[in-house]
LOZA-64978 format. One record per residue: residue number from 1; chain; x, y, z of N, C-alpha, C in turn. Coordinates in steps of 0.02 Angstrom, whole numbers, plus 50000, padded with zeros to 5 digits. Last residue first. Example, Ala and Ser with C-alpha at 12.3 -4.5 7.8 and 13.67 -1.06 7.14 Angstrom:
2
<pt num="2" chaine="A" n_u="50642" n_v="49888" n_w="50354" ca_u="50684" ca_v="49947" ca_w="50357" c_u="50645" c_v="50002" c_w="50394"/>
<pt num="1" chaine="A" n_u="50660" n_v="49716" n_w="50390" ca_u="50615" ca_v="49775" ca_w="50390" c_u="50660" c_v="49835" c_w="50390"/>
This chain:
80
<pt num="80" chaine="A" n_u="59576" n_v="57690" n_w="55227" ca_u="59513" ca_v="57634" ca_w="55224" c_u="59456" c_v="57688" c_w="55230"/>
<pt num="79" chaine="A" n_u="59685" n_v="57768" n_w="55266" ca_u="59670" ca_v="57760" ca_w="55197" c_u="59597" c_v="57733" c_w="55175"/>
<pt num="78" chaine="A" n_u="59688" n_v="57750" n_w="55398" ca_u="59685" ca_v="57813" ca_w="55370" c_u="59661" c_v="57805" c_w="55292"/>
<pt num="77" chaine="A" n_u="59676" n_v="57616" n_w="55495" ca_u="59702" ca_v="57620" ca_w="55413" c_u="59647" c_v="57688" c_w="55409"/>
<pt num="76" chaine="A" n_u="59611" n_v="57549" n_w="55608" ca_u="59650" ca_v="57616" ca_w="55609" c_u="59687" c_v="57634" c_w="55568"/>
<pt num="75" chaine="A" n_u="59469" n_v="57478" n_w="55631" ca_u="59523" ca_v="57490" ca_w="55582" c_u="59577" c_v="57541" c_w="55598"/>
<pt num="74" chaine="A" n_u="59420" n_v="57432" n_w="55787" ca_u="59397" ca_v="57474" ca_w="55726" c_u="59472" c_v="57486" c_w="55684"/>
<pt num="73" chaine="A" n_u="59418" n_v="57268" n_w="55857" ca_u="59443" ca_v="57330" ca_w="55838" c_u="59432" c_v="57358" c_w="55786"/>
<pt num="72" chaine="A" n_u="59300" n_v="57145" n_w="55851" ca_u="59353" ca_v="57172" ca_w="55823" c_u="59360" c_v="57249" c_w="55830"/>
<pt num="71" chaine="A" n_u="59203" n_v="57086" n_w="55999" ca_u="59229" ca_v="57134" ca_w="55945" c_u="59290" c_v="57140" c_w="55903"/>
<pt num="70" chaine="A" n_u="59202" n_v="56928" n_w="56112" ca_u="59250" ca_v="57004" ca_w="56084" c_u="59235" c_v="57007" c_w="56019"/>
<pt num="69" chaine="A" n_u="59066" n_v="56894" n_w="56141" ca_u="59121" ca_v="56867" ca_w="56100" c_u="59160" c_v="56936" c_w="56094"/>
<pt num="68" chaine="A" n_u="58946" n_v="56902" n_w="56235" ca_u="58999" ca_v="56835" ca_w="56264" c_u="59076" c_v="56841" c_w="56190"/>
<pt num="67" chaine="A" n_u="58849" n_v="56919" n_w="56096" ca_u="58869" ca_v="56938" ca_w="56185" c_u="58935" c_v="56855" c_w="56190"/>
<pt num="66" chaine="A" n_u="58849" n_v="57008" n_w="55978" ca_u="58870" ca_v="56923" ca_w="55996" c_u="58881" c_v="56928" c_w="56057"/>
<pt num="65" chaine="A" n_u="58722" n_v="57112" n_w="55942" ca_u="58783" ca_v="57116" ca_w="55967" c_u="58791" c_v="57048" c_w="55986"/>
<pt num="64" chaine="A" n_u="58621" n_v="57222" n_w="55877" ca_u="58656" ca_v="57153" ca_w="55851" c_u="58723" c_v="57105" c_w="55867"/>
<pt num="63" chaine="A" n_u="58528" n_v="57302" n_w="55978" ca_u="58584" ca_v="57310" ca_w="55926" c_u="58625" c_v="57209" c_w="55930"/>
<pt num="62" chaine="A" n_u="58428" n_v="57303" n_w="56085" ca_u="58496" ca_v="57305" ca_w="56101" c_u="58540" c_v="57288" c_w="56055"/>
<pt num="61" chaine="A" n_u="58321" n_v="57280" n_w="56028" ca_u="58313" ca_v="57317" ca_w="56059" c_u="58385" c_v="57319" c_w="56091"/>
<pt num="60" chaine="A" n_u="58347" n_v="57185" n_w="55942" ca_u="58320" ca_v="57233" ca_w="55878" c_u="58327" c_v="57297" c_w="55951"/>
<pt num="59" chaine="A" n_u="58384" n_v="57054" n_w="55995" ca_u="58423" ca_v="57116" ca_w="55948" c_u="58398" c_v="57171" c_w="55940"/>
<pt num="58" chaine="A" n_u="58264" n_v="57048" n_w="56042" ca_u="58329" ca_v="57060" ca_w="56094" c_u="58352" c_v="57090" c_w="56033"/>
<pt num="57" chaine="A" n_u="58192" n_v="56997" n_w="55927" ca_u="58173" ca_v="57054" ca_w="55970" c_u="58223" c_v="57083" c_w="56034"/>
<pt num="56" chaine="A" n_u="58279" n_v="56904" n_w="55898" ca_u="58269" ca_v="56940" ca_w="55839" c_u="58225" c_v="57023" c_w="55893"/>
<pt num="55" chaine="A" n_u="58244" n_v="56812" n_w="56013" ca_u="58298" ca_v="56834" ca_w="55996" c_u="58312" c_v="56882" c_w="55952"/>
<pt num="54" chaine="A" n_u="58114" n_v="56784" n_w="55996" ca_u="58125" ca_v="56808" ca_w="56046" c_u="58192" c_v="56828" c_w="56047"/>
<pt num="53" chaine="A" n_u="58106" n_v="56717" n_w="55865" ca_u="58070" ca_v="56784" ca_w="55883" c_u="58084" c_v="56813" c_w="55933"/>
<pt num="52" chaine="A" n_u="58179" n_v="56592" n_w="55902" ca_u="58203" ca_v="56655" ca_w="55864" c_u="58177" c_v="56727" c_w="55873"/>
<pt num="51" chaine="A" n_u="58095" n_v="56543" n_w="56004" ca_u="58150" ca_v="56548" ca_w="56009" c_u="58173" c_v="56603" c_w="55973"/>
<pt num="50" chaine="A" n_u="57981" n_v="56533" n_w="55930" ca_u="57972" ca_v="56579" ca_w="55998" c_u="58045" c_v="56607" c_w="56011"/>
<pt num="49" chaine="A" n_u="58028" n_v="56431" n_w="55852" ca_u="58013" ca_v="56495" ca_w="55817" c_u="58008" c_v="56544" c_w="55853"/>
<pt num="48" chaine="A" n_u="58055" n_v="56342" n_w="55937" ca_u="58100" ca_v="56383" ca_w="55917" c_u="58068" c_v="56417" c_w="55867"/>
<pt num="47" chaine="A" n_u="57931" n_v="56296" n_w="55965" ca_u="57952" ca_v="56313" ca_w="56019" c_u="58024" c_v="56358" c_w="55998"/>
<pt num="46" chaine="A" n_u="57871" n_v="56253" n_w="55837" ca_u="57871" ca_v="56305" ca_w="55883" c_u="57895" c_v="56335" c_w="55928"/>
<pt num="45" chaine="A" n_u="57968" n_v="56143" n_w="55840" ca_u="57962" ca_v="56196" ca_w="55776" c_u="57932" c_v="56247" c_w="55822"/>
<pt num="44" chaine="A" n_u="57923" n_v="56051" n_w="55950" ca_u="57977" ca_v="56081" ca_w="55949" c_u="57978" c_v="56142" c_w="55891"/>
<pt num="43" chaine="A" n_u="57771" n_v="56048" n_w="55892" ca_u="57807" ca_v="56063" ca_w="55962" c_u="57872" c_v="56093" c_w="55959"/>
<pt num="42" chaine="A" n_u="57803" n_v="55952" n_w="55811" ca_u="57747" ca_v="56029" ca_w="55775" c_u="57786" c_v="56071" c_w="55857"/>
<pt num="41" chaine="A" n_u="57864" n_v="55850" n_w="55853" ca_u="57891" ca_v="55903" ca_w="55777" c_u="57866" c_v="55965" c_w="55816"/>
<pt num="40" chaine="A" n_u="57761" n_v="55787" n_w="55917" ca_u="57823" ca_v="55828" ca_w="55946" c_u="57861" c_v="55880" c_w="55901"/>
<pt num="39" chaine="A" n_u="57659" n_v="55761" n_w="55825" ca_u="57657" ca_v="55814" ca_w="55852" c_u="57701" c_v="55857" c_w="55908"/>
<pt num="38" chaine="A" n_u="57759" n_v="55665" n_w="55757" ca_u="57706" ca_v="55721" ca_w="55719" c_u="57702" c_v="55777" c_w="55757"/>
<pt num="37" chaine="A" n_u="57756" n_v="55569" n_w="55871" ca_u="57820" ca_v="55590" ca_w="55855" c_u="57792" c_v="55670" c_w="55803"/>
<pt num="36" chaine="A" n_u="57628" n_v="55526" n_w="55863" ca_u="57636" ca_v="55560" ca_w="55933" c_u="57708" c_v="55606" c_w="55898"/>
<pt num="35" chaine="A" n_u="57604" n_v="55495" n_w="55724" ca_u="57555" ca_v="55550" ca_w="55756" c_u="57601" c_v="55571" c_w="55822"/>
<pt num="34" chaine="A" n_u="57682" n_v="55395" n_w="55747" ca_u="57707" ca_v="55441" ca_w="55709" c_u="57657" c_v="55485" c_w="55714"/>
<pt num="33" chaine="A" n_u="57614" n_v="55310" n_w="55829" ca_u="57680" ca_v="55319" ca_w="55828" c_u="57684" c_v="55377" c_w="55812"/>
<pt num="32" chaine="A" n_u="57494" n_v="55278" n_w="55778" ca_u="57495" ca_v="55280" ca_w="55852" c_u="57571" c_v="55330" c_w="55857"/>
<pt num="31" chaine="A" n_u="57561" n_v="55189" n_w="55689" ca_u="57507" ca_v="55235" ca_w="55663" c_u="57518" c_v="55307" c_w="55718"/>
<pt num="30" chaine="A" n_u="57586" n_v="55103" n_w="55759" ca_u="57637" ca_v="55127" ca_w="55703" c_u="57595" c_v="55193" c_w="55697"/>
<pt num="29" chaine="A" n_u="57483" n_v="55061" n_w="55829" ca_u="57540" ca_v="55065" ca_w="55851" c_u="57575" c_v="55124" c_w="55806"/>
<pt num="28" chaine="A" n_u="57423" n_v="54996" n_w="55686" ca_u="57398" ca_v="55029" ca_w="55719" c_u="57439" c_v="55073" c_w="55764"/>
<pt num="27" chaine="A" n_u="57508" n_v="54890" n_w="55661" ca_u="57487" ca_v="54955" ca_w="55628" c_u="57463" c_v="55010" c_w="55639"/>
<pt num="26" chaine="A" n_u="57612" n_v="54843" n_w="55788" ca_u="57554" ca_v="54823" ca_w="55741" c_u="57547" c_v="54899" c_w="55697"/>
<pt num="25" chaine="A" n_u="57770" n_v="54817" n_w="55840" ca_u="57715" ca_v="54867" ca_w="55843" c_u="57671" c_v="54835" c_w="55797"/>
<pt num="24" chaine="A" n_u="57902" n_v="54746" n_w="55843" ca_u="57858" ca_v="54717" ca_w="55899" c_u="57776" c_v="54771" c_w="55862"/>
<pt num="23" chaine="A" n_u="57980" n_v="54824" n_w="55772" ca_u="57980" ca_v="54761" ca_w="55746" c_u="57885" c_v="54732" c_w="55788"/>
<pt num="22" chaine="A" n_u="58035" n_v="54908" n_w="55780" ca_u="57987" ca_v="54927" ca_w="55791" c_u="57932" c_v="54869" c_w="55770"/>
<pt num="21" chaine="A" n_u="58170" n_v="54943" n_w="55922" ca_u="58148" ca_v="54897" ca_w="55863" c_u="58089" c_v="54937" c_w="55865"/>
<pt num="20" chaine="A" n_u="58267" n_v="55103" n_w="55949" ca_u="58211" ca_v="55062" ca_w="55977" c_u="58193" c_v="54991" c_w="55901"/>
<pt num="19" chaine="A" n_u="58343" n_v="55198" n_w="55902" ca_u="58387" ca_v="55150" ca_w="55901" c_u="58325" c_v="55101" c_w="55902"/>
<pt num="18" chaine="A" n_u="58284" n_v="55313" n_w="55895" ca_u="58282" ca_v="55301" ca_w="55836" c_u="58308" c_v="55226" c_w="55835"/>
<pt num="17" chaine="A" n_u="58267" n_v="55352" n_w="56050" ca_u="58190" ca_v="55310" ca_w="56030" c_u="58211" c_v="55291" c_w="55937"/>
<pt num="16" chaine="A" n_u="58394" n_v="55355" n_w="56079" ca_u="58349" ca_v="55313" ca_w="56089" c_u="58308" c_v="55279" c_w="56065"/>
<pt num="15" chaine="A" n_u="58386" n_v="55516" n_w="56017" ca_u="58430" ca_v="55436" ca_w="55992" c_u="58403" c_v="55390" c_w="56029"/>
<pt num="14" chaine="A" n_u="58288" n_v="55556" n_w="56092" ca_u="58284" ca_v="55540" ca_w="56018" c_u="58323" c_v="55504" c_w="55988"/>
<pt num="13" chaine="A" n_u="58346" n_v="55555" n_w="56217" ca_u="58289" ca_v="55508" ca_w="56202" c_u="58280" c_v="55513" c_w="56135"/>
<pt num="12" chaine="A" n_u="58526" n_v="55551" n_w="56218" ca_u="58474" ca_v="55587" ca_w="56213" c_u="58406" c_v="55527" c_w="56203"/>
<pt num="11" chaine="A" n_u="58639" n_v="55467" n_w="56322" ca_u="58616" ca_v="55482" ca_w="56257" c_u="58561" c_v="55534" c_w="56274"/>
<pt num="10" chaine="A" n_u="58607" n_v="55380" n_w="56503" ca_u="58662" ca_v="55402" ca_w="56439" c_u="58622" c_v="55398" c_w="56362"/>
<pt num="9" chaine="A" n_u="58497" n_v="55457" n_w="56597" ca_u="58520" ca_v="55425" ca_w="56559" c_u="58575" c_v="55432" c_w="56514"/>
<pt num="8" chaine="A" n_u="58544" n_v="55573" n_w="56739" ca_u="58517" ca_v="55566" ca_w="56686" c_u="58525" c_v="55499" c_w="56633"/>
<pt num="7" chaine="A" n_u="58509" n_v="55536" n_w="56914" ca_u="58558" ca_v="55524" ca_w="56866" c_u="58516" c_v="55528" c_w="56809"/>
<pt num="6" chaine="A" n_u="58402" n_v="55667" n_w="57005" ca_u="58403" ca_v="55591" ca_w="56975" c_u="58473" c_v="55609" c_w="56923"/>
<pt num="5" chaine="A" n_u="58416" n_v="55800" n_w="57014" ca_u="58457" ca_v="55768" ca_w="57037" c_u="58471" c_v="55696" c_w="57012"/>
<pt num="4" chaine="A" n_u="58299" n_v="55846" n_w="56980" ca_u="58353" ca_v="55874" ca_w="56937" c_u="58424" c_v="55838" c_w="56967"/>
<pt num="3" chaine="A" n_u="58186" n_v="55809" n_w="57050" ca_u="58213" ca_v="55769" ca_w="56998" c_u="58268" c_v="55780" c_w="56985"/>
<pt num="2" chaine="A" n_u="58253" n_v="55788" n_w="57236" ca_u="58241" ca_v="55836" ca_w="57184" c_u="58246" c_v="55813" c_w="57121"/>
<pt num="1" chaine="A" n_u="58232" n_v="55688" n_w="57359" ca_u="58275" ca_v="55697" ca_w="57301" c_u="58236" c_v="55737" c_w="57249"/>
């Protein structure tokens, strides 16, 4: 069985992990915690800044275009 096959859980793990008690953790733990969650931030933030940059460079080399969305027609007001 291929992971991509395992059944996924229902929700996302960030809802999850916001629902979790934290009742059970010591300070330390806690501590423990928000360093790991800290450096998922720093993670994800990067990972879409790659994101954008990498999109901002598609545009820039194939014009600003909404793929996947029809255009509007060019005006055909003589006056405009």
């Amino acid at each position: 069985m291929d992971l991509d096959d395992r059944p996924r859980p229902i929700g996302d793990l960030a809802s999850q992990l916001a629902r979790e008690s934290l009742d059970h953790l010591s300070v330390d733990e806690l501590a423990a915690r928000i360093a790991l969650l800290e450096a998922e931030i720093a993670r994800t933030a990067a990972h879409r800044d790659r994101a954008r940059s990498h999109r901002a460079a598609a545009d820039a080399l194939f014009g600003k275009a909404s793929f996947g969305k029809a255009s509007a027609p060019p005006s055909r007001n003589p006056s405009a």
